[in-house]
C-alpha positions in Angstrom: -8.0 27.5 24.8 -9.6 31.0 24.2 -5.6 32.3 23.7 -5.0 29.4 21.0 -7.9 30.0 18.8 -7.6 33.9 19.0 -3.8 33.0 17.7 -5.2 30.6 15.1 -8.1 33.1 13.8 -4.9 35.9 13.8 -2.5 33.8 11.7 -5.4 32.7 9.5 -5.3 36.6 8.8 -2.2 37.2 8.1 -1.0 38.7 11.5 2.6 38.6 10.8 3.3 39.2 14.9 1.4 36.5 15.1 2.6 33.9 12.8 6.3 34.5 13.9 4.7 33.8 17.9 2.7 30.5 16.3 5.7 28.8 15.1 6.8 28.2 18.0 3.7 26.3 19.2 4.1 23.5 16.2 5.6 20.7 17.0 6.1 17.3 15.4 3.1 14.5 15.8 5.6 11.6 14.9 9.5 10.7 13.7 8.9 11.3 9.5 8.1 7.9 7.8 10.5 7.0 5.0 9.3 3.9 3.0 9.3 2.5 -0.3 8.9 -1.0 -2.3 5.6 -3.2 -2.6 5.3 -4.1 1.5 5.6 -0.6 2.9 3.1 0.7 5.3 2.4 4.5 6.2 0.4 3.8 9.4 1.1 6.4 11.6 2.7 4.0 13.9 5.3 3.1 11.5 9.3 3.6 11.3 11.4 4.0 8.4 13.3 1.0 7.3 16.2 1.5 5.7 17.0 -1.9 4.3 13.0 -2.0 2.9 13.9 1.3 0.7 13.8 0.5 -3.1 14.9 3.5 -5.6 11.8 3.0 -7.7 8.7 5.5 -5.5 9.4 6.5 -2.6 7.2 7.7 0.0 7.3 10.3 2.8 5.0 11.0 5.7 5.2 13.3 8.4 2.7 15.3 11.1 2.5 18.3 13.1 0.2 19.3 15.5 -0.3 23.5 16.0 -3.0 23.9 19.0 -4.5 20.6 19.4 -4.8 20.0 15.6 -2.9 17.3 13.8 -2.0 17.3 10.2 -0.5 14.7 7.7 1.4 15.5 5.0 2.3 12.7 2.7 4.2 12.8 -1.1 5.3 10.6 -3.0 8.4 10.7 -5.3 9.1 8.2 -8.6 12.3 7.9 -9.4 12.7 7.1 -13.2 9.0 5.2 -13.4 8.7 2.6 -15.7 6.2 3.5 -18.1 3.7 1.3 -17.0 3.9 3.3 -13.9 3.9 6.7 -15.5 0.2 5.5 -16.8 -1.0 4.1 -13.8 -0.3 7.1 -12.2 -1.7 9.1 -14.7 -5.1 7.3 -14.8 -5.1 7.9 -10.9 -4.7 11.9 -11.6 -7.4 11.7 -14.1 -9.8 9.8 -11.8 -9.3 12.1 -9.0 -9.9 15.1 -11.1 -13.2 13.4 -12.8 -13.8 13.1 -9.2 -13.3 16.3 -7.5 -15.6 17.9 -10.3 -18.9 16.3 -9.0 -18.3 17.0 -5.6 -20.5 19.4 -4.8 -23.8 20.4 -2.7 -26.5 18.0 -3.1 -24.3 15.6 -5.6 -24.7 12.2 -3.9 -21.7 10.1 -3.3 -23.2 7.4 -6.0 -22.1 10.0 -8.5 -18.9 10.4 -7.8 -18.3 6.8 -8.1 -20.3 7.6 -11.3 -17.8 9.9 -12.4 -14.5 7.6 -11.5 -16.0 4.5 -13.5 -17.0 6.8 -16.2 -13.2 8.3 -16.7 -12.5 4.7 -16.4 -14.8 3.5 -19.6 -13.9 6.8 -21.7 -10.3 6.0 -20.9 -10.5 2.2 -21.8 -9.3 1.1 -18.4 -12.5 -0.8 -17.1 
């Protein structure tokens, strides 16, 4: 254990020796996740389902694990949105920005909920 976190703490620094030894400690958690349409799932149990896939959003998923430590990385990916979507989305970005600015030391969690339903109100969305 004391090996792994002495290579973690020297890739954190930019040990390039290190980080070219690392690599080849990361391996896949899981099989990617491929999924799309209005009954996907991205539990972390799921597979990919080809005939589910829609050409609409699309979403990925996949984990690695580098000394004990598992990671998730999801994205999503519209293909020609409708416009409807376009603005859902973009009221989603704007919440989670209007967010992220509050949360800080000693804000409560009440105000970021604050925050989201105020973006909401000044947007017209509530």
């Amino acid at each position: 254990a004391a090996k792994r976190c002495a290579a973690a703490a020297a890739i954190a620094c930019g040990n390039s020796a290190a980080t070219a030894r690392s690599t080849r400690l990361v391996e896949s958690c899981y099989f990617p996740i491929v999924t799309s349409g209005g009954a996907c799932t991205t539990d972390a149990g799921a597979a990919s389902d080809a005939d589910a896939i829609n050409d609409d959003v699309v979403v990925v998923e996949f984990g690695a694990r580098f000394a004990n430590y598992c990671t998730n990385v999801a994205r999503t990916f519209f293909v020609e949105p409708l416009p409807s979507l376009e603005k859902c989305y973009a009221a989603l970005r704007g919440i989670h920005t209007a967010c992220v600015d509050v949360m800080r030391d000693g804000h409560s969690l009440s105000a970021v909920a604050a925050a989201a339903y105020a973006y909401l109100e000044a947007k017209d969305l509530g």
